[in-house]
C-alpha positions in Angstrom: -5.1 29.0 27.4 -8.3 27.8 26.3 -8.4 23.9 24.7 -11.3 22.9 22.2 -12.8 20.0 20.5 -14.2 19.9 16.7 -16.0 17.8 14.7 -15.7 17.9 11.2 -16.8 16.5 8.0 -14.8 15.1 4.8 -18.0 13.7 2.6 -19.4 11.6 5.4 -16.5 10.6 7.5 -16.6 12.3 11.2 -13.4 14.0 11.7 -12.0 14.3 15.3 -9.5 17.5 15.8 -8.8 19.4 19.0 -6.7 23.1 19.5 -5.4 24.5 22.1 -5.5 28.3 22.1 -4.0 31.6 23.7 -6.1 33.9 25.1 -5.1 36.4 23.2 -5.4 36.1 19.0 -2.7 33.9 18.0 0.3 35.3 16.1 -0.1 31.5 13.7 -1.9 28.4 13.8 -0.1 25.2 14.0 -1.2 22.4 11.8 -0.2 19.8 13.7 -0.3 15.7 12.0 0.6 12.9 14.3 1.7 10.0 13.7 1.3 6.0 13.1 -1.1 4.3 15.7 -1.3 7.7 18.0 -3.2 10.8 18.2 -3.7 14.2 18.6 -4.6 14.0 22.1 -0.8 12.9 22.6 0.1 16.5 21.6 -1.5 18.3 24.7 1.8 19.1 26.4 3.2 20.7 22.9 -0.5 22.7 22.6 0.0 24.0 26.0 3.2 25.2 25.1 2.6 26.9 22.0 -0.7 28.4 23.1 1.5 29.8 26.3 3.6 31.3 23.8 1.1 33.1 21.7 0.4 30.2 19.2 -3.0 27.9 18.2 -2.2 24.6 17.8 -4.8 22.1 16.1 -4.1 18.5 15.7 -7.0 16.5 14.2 -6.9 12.4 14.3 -6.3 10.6 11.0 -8.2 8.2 9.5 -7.6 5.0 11.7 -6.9 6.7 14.4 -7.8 8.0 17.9 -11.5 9.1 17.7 -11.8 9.8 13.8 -14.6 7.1 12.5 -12.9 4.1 10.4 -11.3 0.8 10.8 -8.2 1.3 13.1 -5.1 1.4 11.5 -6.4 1.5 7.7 -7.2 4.2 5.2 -8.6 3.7 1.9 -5.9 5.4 0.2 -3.2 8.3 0.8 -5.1 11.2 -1.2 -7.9 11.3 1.6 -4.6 12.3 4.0 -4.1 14.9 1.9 -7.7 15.8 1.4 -7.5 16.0 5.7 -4.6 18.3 5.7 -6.4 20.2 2.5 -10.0 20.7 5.6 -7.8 21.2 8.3 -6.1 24.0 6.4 -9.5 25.3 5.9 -11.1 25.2 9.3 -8.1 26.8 10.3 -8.3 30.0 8.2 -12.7 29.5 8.7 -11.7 30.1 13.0 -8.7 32.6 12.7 -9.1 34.5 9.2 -6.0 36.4 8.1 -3.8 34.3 10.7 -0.7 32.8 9.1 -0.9 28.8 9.1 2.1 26.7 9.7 1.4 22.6 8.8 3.8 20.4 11.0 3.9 16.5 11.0 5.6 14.5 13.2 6.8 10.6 11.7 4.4 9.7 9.7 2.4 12.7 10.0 5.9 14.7 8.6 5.6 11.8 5.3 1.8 13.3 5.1 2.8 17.0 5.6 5.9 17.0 3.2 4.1 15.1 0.3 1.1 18.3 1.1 3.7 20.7 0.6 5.3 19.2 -2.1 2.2 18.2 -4.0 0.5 21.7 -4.6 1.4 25.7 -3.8 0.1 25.2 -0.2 -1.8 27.7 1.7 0.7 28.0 4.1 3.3 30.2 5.5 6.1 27.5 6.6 6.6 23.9 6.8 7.8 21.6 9.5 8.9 18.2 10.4 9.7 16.0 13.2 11.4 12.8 12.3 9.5 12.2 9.3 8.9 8.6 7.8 11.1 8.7 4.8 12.6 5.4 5.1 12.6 3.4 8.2 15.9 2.7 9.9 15.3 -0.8 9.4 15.2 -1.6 5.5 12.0 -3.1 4.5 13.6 -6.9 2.5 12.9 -7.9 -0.9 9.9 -10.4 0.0 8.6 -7.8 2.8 8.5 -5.4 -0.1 6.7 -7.9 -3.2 4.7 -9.5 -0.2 3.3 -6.0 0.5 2.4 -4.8 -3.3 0.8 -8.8 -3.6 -1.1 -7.9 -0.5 -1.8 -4.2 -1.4 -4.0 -5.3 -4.2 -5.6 -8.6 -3.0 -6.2 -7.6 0.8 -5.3 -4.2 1.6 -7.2 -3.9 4.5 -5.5 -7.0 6.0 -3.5 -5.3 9.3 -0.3 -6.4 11.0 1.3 -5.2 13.7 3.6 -2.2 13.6 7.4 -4.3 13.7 10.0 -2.9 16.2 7.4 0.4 17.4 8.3 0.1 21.1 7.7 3.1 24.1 11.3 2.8 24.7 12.3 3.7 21.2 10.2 6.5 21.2 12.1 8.8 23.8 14.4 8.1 27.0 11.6 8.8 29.3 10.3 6.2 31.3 7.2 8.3 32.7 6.2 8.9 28.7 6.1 4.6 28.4 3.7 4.5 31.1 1.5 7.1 29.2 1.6 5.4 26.2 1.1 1.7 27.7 -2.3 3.3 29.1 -3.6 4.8 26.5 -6.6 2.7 25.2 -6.5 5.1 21.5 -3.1 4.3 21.1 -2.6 0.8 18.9 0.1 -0.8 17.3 -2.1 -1.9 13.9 -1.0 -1.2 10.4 -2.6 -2.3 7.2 -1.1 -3.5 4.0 -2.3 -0.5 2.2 -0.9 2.4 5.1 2.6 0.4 4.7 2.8 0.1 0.9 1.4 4.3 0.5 3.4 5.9 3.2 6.6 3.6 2.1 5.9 4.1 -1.6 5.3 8.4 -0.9 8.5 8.0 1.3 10.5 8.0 -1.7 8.3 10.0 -4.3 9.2 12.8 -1.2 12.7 12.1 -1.4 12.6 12.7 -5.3 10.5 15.6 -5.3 11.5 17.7 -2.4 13.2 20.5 -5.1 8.9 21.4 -5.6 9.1 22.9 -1.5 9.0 26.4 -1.7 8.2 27.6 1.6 10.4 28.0 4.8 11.0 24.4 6.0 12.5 23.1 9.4 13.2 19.6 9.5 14.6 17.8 12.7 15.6 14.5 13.6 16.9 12.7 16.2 20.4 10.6 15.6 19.5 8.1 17.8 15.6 7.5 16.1 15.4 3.5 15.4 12.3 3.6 13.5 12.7 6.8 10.6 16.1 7.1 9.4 17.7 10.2 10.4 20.1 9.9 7.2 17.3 10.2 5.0 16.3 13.1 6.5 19.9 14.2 5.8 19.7 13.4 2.0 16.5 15.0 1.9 17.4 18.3 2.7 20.5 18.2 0.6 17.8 19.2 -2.7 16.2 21.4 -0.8 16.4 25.4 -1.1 18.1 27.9 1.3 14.8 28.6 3.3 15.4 24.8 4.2 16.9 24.3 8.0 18.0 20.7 9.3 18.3 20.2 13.2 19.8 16.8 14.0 19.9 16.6 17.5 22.1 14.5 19.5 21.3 11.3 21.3 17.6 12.3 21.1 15.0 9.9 19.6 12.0 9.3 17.9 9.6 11.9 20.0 11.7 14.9 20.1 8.6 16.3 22.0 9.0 13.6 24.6 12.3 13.6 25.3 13.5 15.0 28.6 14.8 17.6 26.5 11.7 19.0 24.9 11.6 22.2 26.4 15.2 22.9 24.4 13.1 21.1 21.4 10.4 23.5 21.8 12.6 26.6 22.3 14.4 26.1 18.7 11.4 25.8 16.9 9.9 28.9 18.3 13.2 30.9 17.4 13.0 29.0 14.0 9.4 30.5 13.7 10.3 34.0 14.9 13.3 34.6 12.8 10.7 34.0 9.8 8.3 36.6 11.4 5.6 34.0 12.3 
C-alpha cells in the first residue's frame, strides 16, 4: 500500500486531498467526501483497507476543513462542493485513466455526493452513502429555521457551534473519542450559510432522488442521533432497483468507526463486486 498527498487547484483555492493506493493498479477509485468539521485524514483506516483489497481511495478536505485554505467551518456557497467533487472526479481519471470511479460521502459528505449524482449524468460507475445528512434526527424549530434564512443573507459567514455533535454519538468506541478529542483539524464550527445550504439541499435530495441512475448503496445506522436514519429510509423508497439500503442495527453515526467496521467494510466490498467494480 502506498499513501499520497496532493495539492490541487479550483481557481485559486489550494485543495488538500490524500489516497491511499494498492500496489498493484486498482480495480476502482474511491471518491471519498467526509464530513462536517472532519477530514480526510480521519479516513486512513478505510484507505488502508480498500487499498489492501485492491481499491484507490482518495479523500480530499472540503472547503473549511482539515488543511484545504478558507475560513474553518464556512464555504461561500454549495456549488463550489460540487465544483470539488466535479476536480476530484477529474484528478482521479488524470492518475488512473480508464479506471472506474466510485464517489462515496459519508454525513454531510453523502448530502454533497447525492446532490453530485443527482444534479448531472456523473462520470461515475456507482454511488454511495454513509449516513447521509438528509434531515437531522433532531428537527431544526421554526425560529432556528427563519433565524437561519435572516442570518443566511445578512451574516452568513457568522459560525456557531455544531449543536449535539459529540465523539460518543459518533460510534460506541471509546478509543475513536480519544482520537477525535486530539485531533487539532477536527472543529466543531458551522456557519449560517453551511447550515441553511446542506439543510435546504437535504430536502431538494429528498425530492429529486428519482434523477439517480447509477448503482447506489445507501447505509445507515438505526441508532445515528445526528442524520435521521428514516430519511434515509424515505429516500430510497423513489429510488430505482439498482438502489440497495443497509440499515444496520444498533450501529451509529460512523459506521467506519464502529467496533464493527470490518463487517461494515465487508458489505460494501461485496456490494461493489456483485456490480463488477
Amino acid at each position: 500500500m502506498v499513501h499520497t498527498e496532493y495539492e490541487w487547484f479550483l481557481g485559486k483555492s489550494r485543495i488538500f486531498a490524500q489516497g491511499w493506493l494498492p500496489d498493484n493498479p486498482p480495480r476502482a477509485v474511491v471518491n471519498l467526501i467526509h464530513g462536517m468539521g472532519e477530514h480526510s485524514g480521519r479516513y486512513a483506516r478505510w484507505g488502508t483497507m480498500f487499498a489492501d483489497s485492491g481499491y484507490a481511495l482518495v479523500a480530499m478536505d472540503l472547503f473549511g476543513h482539515g488543511k484545504t485554505e478558507g475560513k474553518k467551518g464556512h464555504m461561500k456557497n454549495y456549488q463550489l462542493l460540487l465544483d470539488q467533487v466535479d476536480l476530484m472526479l477529474q484528478k482521479a481519471e488524470e492518475n488512473f485513466p480508464g479506471i472506474p470511479r466510485i464517489l462515496y460521502g459519508q454525513s454531510m459528505g453523502g448530502n454533497v455526493a447525492i446532490n453530485y449524482a443527482i444534479s448531472k449524468d456523473p462520470p461515475i460507475s456507482a454511488l454511495i452513502a454513509d449516513s447521509p445528512w438528509l434531515r437531522l434526527v433532531i428537527p431544526v424549530s421554526g425560529i432556528e429555521k427563519a433565524f437561519s434564512k435572516i442570518a443566511n443573507t445578512l451574516v452568513p459567514g457568522l459560525r456557531i457551534k455544531a449543536k449535539g455533535v459529540t465523539a460518543e454519538r459518533l460510534s460506541h468506541d471509546p478509543e475513536h473519542w480519544a482520537d477525535l478529542r486530539g485531533d487539532p483539524l477536527v472543529h466543531q464550527l458551522i456557519s449560517v450559510r453551511y447550515v441553511h445550504e446542506i439543510m435546504a439541499m437535504g430536502e431538494y435530495a429528498l425530492k429529486h432522488v428519482y434523477r439517480i441512475n447509477k448503482p447506489f448503496l445507501l447505509m445507515h445506522g438505526n441508532a445515528d442521533e445526528i442524520t435521521s436514519h428514516k430519511a434515509s429510509e424515505e429516500f430510497v423508497a423513489n429510488t430505482s432497483t439498482r438502489t440497495q439500503l443497509k440499515i444496520w442495527e444498533g450501529l451509529r453515526h460512523e459506521l467506519h468507526n464502529e467496533f464493527e467496521y470490518r463487517e461494515v467494510f465487508n458489505y460494501v466490498l461485496e456490494w461493489l463486486k456483485k456490480w463488477n467494480l
